[in-house]
C-alpha positions in Angstrom: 10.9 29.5 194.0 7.0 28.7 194.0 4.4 29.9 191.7 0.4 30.4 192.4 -1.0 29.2 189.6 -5.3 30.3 189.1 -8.2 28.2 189.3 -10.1 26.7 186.7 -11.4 29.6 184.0 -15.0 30.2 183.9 -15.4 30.9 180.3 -12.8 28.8 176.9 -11.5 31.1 174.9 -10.7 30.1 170.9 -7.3 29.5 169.8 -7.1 32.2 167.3 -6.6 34.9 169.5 -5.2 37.3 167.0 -8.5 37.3 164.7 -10.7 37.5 168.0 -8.4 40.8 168.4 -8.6 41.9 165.2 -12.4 41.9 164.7 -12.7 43.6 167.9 -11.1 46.6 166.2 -13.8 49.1 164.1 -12.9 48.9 160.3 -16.3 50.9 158.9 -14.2 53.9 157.3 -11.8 53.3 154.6 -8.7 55.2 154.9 -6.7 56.7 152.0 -3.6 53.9 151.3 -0.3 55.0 150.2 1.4 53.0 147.5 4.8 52.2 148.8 5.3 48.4 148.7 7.8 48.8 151.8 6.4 47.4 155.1 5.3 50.6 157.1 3.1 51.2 154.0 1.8 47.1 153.8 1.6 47.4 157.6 -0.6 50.9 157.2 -2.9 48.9 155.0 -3.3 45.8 156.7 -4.1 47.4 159.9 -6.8 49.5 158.1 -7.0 52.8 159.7 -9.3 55.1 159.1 -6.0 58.2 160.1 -4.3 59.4 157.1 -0.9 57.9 156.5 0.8 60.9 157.9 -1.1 60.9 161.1 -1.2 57.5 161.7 2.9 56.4 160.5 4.1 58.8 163.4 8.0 58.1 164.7 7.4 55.8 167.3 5.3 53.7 164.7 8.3 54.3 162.0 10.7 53.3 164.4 8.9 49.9 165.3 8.6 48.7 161.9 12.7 49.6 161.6 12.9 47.2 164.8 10.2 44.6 163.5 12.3 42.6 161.4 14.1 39.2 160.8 17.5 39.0 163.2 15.4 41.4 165.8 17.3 42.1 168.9 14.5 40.9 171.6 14.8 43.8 174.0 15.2 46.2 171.1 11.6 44.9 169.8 10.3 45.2 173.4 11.7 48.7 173.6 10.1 50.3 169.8 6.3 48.1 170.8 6.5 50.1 174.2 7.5 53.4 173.3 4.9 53.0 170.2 2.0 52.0 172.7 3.1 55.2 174.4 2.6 57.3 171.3 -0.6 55.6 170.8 -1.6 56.0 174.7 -0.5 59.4 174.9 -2.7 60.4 171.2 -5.8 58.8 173.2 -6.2 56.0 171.0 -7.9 53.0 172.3 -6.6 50.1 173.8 -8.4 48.2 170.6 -6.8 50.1 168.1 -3.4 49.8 169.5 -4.0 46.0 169.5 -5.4 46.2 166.1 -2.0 48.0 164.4 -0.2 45.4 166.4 -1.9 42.5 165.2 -1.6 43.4 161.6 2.0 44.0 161.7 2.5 40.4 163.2 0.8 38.7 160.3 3.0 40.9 158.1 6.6 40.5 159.7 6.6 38.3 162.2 9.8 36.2 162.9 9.2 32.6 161.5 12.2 31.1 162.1 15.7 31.7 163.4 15.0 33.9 166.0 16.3 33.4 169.6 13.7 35.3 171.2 11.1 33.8 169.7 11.6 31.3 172.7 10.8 33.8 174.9 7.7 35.7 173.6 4.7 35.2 171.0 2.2 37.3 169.6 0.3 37.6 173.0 3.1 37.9 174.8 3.7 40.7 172.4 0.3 42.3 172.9 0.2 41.8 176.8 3.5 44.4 176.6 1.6 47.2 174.7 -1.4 46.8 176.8 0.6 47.1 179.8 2.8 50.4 178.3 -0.6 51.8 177.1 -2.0 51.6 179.5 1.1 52.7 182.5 1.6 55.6 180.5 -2.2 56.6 181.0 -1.7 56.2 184.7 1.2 58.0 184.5 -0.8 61.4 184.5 -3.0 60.9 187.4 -1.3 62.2 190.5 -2.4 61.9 194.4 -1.1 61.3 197.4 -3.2 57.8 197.5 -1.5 56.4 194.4 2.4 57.4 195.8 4.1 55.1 198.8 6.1 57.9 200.5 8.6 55.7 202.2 9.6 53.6 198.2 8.5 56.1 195.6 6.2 53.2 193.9 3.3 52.8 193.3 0.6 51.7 196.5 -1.7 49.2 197.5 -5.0 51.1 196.2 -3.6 52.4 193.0 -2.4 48.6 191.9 -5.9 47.5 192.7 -6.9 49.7 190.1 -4.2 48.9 187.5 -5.2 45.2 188.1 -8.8 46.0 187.7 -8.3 47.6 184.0 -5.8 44.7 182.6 -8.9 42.3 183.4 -10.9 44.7 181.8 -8.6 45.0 178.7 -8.7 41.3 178.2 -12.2 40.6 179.0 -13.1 43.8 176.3 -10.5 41.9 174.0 -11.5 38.2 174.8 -8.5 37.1 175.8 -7.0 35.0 178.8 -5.7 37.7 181.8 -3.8 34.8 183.7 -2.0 34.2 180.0 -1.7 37.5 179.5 0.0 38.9 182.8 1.6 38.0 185.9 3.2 39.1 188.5 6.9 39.0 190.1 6.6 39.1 193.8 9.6 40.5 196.5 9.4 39.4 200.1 11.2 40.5 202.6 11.6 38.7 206.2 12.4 41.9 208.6 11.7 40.9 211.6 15.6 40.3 212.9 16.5 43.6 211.6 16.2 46.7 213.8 13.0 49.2 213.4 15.5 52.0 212.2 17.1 49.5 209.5 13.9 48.3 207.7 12.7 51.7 206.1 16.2 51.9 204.2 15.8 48.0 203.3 12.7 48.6 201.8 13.7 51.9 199.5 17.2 50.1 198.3 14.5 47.3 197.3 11.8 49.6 196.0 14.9 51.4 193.8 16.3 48.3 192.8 12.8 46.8 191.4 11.9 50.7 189.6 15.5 50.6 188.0 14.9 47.6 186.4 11.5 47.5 185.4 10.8 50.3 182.9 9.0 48.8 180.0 5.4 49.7 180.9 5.5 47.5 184.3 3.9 48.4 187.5 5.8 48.1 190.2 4.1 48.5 193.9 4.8 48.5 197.3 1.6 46.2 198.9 3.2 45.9 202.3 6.3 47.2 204.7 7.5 43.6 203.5 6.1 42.8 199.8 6.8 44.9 196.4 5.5 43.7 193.0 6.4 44.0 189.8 3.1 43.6 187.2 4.2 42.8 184.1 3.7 40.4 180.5 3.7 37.0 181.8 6.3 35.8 179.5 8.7 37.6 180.9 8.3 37.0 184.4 10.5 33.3 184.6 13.7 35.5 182.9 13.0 38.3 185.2 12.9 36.3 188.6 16.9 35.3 188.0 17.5 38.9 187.1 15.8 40.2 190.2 17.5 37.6 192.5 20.9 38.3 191.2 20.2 42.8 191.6 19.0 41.6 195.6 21.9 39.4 196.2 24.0 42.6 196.9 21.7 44.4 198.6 23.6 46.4 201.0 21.6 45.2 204.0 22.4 43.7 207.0 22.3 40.2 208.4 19.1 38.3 209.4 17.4 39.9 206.0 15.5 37.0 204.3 14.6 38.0 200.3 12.3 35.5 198.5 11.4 36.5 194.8 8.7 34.6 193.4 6.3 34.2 190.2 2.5 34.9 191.2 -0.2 34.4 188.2 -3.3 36.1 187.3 -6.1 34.7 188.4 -9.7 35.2 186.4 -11.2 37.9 187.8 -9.7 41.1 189.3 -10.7 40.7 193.2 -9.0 37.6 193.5 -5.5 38.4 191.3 -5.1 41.7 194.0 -5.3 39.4 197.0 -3.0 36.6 195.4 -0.7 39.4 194.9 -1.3 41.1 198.1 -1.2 37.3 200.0 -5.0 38.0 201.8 -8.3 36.7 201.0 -11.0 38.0 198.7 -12.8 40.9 199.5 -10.5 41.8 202.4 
């Protein structure tokens, strides 16, 4: 298992990257603030909205402060932020103002001790996840037959250079680190001892396997007859790789198929994280 780690990053970034976030969102209109003491309401107010309570404290955001608590279940945390960045995504608010409810509700609630999962993610591991739901459920709407591989059912080639393209975006507009932020978990396959007729229905049983389990707000692509990608939080890519190799290892495929699953990281600029993940040069 081999990682491609980036190059030296251009620009530093501060270590506060919560109060870089924060100041990024617009706080100019003062909203009305309900007087509950409960944390929805201390989370409404922190996060200064300028929505009514009512508008703003919709289900999804209801059901992630029921999930945000001490003795969290990990995936049941992953599972509210996603389907709240969802809510958010699909009520076209911004990227910045999705980051900005998140942020407050970590200084409110978050986990200081105790936690298993707090080995696994932080705060911008946290953030990287709703960015990546927010903005997965935006691409979910556009349809064309350029952003559809026919053979997988995943996304293609020219539709992850795009997705790619708007995380750096996100992280440049928020001043964070992209290769901190995301990564990527690449599939392999070695074909070439199988026959022509056999390596279409290789590469769907992969394609399904990959889509089945990635469904938190990852993109998962098919780059090549022989590569599929998952693009996803890069805290989660390390625990994924063992989940992936273990869903592959019964691939019902026949002998002579050679399955590699690796980590590949973000580099700093979009042009060159596509072609580390695609495995050609810049500008190719």
């Amino acid at each position: 298992m081999t990682e491609t780690r980036p190059g030296s990053e251009p620009t530093s970034h501060g270590l506060d990257g919560a109060r870089r976030l924060l100041a990024a969102v617009d706080r100019s209109v003062p909203p009305r603030r309900p007087g509950g003491g409960d944390l929805l309401s201390r989370w409404y107010v922190s996060a200064g909205s300028a929505l009514p309570f009512e508008e703003w404290a919709d289900p999804a955001t209801r059901h992630l402060a029921e999930a945000f608590v001490p003795g969290a279940d990990l995936v049941a945390v992953e599972e509210a932020v996603v389907a709240f960045a969802q809510a958010r995504a699909g009520a076209e608010h911004p990227a910045e103002a999705l980051v900005g409810d998140l942020v407050a509700l970590v200084r409110l609630a978050w986990p200081s001790s105790g936690q298993e999962w707090s080995d696994w993610i932080d705060p911008a591991g946290l953030m990287a996840r709703a960015l990546g739901a927010w903005a997965a459920d935006r691409d979910s709407r556009t349809s064309g037959r350029d952003c559809i591989d026919a053979a997988t059912g995943l996304a293609t080639a020219s539709f992850l250079r795009l997705r790619v393209r708007e995380l750096h975006d996100q992280c440049r507009a928020l001043d964070i680190s992209a290769p901190n932020a995301f990564g990527a978990l690449v599939v392999d396959l070695e074909l070439s001892a199988v026959a022509a007729p056999e390596r279409v229905g290789i590469r769907v049983e992969t394609g399904g396997i990959l889509a089945s389990r990635f469904r938190a707000g990852e993109t998962v692509a098919a780059l090549s007859s022989t590569r599929q990608v998952a693009v996803m939080p890069a805290y989660g890519i390390d625990r994924a790789i063992g989940e992936v190799a273990a869903d592959l290892a019964g691939l019902s495929s026949p002998d002579g198929v050679g399955v590699t699953v690796r980590r590949v990281a973000f580099a700093y600029d979009a042009e060159a994280t596509f072609a580390a993940l695609a495995g050609t040069s810049v500008g190719s």
